[in-house]
Every structure is written in structure tokens, then in C-alpha cells.
N, C-alpha and C positions, 0 to 999 in steps of 0.2 A: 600957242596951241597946247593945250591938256588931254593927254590921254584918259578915258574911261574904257574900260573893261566892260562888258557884257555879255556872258552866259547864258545863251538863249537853249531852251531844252522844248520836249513836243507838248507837255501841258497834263493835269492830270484837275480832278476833284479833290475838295477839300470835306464835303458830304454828298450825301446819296443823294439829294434833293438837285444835286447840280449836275445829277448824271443828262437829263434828256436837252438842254442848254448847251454841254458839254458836248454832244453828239450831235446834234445839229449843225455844230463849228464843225465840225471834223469833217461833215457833210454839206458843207457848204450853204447851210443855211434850211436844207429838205431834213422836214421832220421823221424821225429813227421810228420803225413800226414798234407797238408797245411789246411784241415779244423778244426783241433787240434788245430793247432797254433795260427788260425785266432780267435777262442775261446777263448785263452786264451790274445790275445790283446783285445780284447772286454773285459775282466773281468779286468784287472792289467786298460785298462783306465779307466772302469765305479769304482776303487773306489781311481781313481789317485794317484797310485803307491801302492808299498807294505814297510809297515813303521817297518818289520822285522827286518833289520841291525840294525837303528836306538836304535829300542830298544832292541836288544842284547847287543847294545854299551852300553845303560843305564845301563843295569842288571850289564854289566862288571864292569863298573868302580864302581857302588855301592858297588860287592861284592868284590872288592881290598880292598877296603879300610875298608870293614867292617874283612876282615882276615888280613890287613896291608900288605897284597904280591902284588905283580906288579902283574896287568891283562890282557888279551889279548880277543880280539872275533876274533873266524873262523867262517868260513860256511862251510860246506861237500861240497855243489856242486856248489860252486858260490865264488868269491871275499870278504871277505881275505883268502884265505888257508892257513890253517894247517901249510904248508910248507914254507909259507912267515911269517908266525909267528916266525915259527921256527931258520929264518936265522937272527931276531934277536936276538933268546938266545947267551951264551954262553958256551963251555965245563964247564960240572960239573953240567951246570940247572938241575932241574927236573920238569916236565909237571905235575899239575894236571888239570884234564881234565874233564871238566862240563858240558856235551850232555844238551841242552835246549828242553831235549826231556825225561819227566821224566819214560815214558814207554820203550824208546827203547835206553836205556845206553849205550848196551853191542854192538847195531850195530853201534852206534859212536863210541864207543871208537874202536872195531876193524876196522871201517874207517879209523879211524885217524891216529891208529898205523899202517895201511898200506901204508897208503899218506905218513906218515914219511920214514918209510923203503923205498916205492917206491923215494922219494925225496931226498936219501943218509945221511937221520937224523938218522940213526941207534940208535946210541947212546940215544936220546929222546926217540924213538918208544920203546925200551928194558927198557929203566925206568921210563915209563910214567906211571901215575896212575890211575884212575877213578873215581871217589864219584860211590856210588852202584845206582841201580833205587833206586826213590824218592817217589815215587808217593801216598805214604803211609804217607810223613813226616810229624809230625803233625803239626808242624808251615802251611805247606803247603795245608795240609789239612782245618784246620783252616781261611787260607785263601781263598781255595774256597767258602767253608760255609756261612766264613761272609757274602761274597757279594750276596750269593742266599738269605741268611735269608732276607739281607735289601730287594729283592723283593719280599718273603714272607710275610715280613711286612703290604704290600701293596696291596698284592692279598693273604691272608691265605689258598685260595681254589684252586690257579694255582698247574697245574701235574708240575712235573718239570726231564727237560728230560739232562742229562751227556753225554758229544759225546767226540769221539774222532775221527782221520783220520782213516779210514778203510786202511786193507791192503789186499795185494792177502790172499785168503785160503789157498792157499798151503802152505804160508811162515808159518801158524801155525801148519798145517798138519806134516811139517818137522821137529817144535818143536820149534818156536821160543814164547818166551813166551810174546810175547805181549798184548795177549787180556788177560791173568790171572793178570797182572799186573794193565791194567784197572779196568779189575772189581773189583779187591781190593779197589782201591783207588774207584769206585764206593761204594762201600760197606762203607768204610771209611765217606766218606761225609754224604753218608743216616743218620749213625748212629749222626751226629752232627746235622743234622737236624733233627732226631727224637727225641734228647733230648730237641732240644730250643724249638721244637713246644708240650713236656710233659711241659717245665718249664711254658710256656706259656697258659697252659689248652686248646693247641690245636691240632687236629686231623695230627697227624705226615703227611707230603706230600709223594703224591704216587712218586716215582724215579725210572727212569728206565735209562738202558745206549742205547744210540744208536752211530751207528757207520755214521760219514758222509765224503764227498769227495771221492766216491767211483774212482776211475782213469780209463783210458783209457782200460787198458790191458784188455787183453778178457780173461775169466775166472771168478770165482766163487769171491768172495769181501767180503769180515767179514760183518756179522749184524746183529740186525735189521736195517735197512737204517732210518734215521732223517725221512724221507717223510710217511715210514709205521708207526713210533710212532707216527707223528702229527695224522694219521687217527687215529692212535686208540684213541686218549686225546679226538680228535672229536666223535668216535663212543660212548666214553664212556657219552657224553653228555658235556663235561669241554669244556670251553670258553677262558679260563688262562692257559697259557703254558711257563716255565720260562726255558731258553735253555743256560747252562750253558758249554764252549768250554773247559772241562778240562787237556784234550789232547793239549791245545796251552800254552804254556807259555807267546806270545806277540802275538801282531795280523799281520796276515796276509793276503793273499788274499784267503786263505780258512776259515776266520771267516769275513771277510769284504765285503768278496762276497758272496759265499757258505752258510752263515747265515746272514749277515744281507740283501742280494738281494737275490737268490733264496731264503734259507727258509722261510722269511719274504711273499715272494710271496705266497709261499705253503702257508702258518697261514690262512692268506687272504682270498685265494679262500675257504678253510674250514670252514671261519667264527673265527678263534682263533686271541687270540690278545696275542702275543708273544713278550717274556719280552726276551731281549739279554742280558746275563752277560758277561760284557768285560773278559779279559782275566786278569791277576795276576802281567804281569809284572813291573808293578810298586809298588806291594806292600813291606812294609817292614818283613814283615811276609815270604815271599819269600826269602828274600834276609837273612833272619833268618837262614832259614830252610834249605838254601844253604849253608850257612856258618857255619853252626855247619858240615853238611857234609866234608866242606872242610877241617875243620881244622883236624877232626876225618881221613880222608884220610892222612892228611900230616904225622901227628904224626904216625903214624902204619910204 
């Protein structure tokens, strides 16, 4: 048996022509009304393009080589799949399977494993394995941390607000456990930032999570929404607001748009000067935190 490595991230366009195709997947196959679509070529040009793949290819081949197995990127809903990965294993491979999505594991990997079964990979889908959610991992954790401290550094006084993708209500209504996994790994961060700002003789930062990119679908959305916590950073009097995308592992056009054009607008009009923490995936901390995963998956 041969390990292979697999990287699966949520999928993005490569041009504008592949927006309504793109959204259809997301949708299940029900076609996006044309003022959806026309929306979202306004965002994918205003922050030219989305540099997703790109750096899921990065994360990949860093954590090859950092477990010495051969690595591979998919996307769930977009170019490479799953199932072209797949066709170049060989009998006897084994998948381990790296969702780039440290809250929602369990719905890649049973993605994955149905793209396989649906794509006659039987054989992978039945021996394929997982790393567990992450979202707790302390290299990982670690590395959110750092990058908020360095702008605590610089504003001691900014509120500092944790987001991730909202999803429907229902989906947690049904039991999916998404939003308990956030707030752990919310929980997680405060607690490293409560101790650099003891170690510091400084007044721990207020943290709170909110939920952003609420989506189309009509119906109830996870929150508080990124827009209500700006009000209240503002209601509470703070001027400093450090808006850290813990929920992205690379950036997208829900942290390139969604936070740094709309929420940046929102800061704005409020009067806040809002601090954007890139996202993690270039750090080595990450590629740590993944790889101690990995290797703990393989071995079992």
C-alpha cells in the first residue's frame, strides 16, 4: 500500500465565462438568476481573479514534502477533481484526504468519497482516510495568534473580531457541527491572546466571532453577521478593529472582496480603521500542524 496525499479545497474560476457553471455546482445544479451572476463578475473582476488554486498548489506541495509522500490538489466544485486526481493513482494507493477547510472535514471528505464512488474509484473511496477537523491544532492555532498579536502590537486597544463563512441555519439545526468547531478554535485563539497580552502587562483584547458571506439562499444564515459586530466595536466607542478570516486557509474572493471591499467600506462609513489579517497559508506553522495530522492519519 502507497500513500497519496490529497488537498481538496471548495473550488473557485479560472475566468469570468465560468462564473454561471460555477454557480450552478454550488447550487446544486438550479440555475443562479442573472443578477447573482452579474454580482459576482463584479467581485471575481474588482479583485482580479481569485488566487485559491494557486495557493492550495502551494500548501500541497509544501506538505509533500514536508511528509515525503506524493501530493495532489482538488477542488469539490471546480477543476482539478477528486476523480482526475484519482485516475492517476494506482491499485493498492491509499488517499489521505486534507479538506482545506479546518471546520467542515467531515463534509469534504464525504464529498469526496462520493465523487469517487460516483466516478467508479470505488476501490479509493472505501480506503480513503481523513486527518479529523483541525481547527483546534495548536501549531495552527499558533498561527493565527501570531499574526493578530503583530497587530495588537501596533494598536493594543483594537477589538478584534474571528469570522468565518456563514452557513444556512438549518444545516446546524440538522446537526452539522460547524459552528461548535468554530467557536472552539475561537475560544482557542482568545486564550493565546489572553496570555501574550498577561505576559505583556496588557489588558487582554475583547474577541468575538462573527459569521460573514451570508449567500444567496433564502432562509435564516449563522451569526452575528461581520456588519453587526462592526456596529457594536463602534457603539462601544473603539476606533481599532482587527478582523482576522479564520475560517480561510488561503484567500479568496470571500476575504479579498467580502473583507477587504465591502467590510473595509462598512469600517469606513462607521468611522473604524480596520486592520485585515491575511489568511495562514503560507505559513510554516500550518504546514506543521497539517503534517503532524497527516502522518498520525497514515500510521493508524
Amino acid at each position: 500500500m502507497t500513500w497519496k496525499i490529497i488537498v481538496i479545497a471548495h473550488g473557485s474560476i479560472a475566468h469570468l465565462d465560468e462564473i454561471p457553471a460555477f454557480v450552478r455546482e454550488i447550487r446544486r445544479g438550479r440555475p443562479a438568476p442573472q443578477e447573482l451572476l452579474d454580482e459576482l463578475k463584479e467581485r471575481y473582476t474588482a479583485i482580479g481573479g481569485s488566487p485559491l488554486l494557486e495557493e492550495t498548489e502551494s500548501i500541497t506541495a509544501r506538505l509533500g514534502e514536508a511528509c515525503n509522500t506524493p501530493a495532489f490538489t482538488a477542488m469539490r466544485l471546480s477543476a482539478p477533481r477528486i476523480t482526475s486526481v484519482a485516475e492517476k493513482l494506482t491499485p493498492g494507493d491509499r488517499i489521505c484526504l486534507v479538506p482545506a477547510a479546518p471546520f467542515s472535514v467531515h463534509i469534504y471528505a464525504g464529498a469526496a468519497q462520493a465523487a469517487l464512488k460516483e466516478g467508479g474509484f470505488e476501490e479509493f473511496a472505501e480506503t480513503m482516510a481523513s486527518v479529523p477537523p483541525f481547527g483546534t491544532a495548536p501549531q495552527l492555532v499558533k498561527a493565527w495568534s501570531g499574526e493578530i498579536i503583530k497587530a495588537l502590537e501596533k494598536t493594543p486597544e483594537a477589538s478584534v473580531l474571528l469570522t468565518a463563512h456563514s452557513l444556512p441555519q438549518m444545516l446546524i439545526d440538522r446537526g452539522d457541527p460547524y459552528a461548535t468547531f468554530f467557536e472552539n478554535a475561537v475560544a482557542a485563539v482568545t486564550e493565546e491572546l489572553d496570555s501574550w497580552a498577561k505576559t505583556q502587562g496588557l489588558t487582554p483584547p475583547a474577541v468575538e466571532l462573527a459569521y460573514q458571506s451570508q449567500g444567496a439562499q433564502a432562509g435564516a444564515w449563522l451569526g452575528p453577521t461581520l456588519e453587526s459586530k462592526l456596529q457594536k466595536v463602534r457603539d462601544a466607542g473603539q476606533r481599532e478593529v482587527i478582523v482576522s478570516p479564520i475560517g480561510f486557509l488561503s484567500e479568496h474572493v470571500e476575504t479579498l472582496y467580502d473583507l477587504d471591499i465591502e467590510a473595509a467600506a462598512w469600517a469606513k462609513e462607521m468611522g473604524l480603521h480596520l486592520t485585515r489579517i491575511p489568511t495562514v497559508g503560507g505559513s510554516d506553522l500550518l504546514i506543521e500542524a497539517v503534517a503532524e495530522l497527516v502522518k498520525t492519519t497514515m500510521a493508524e
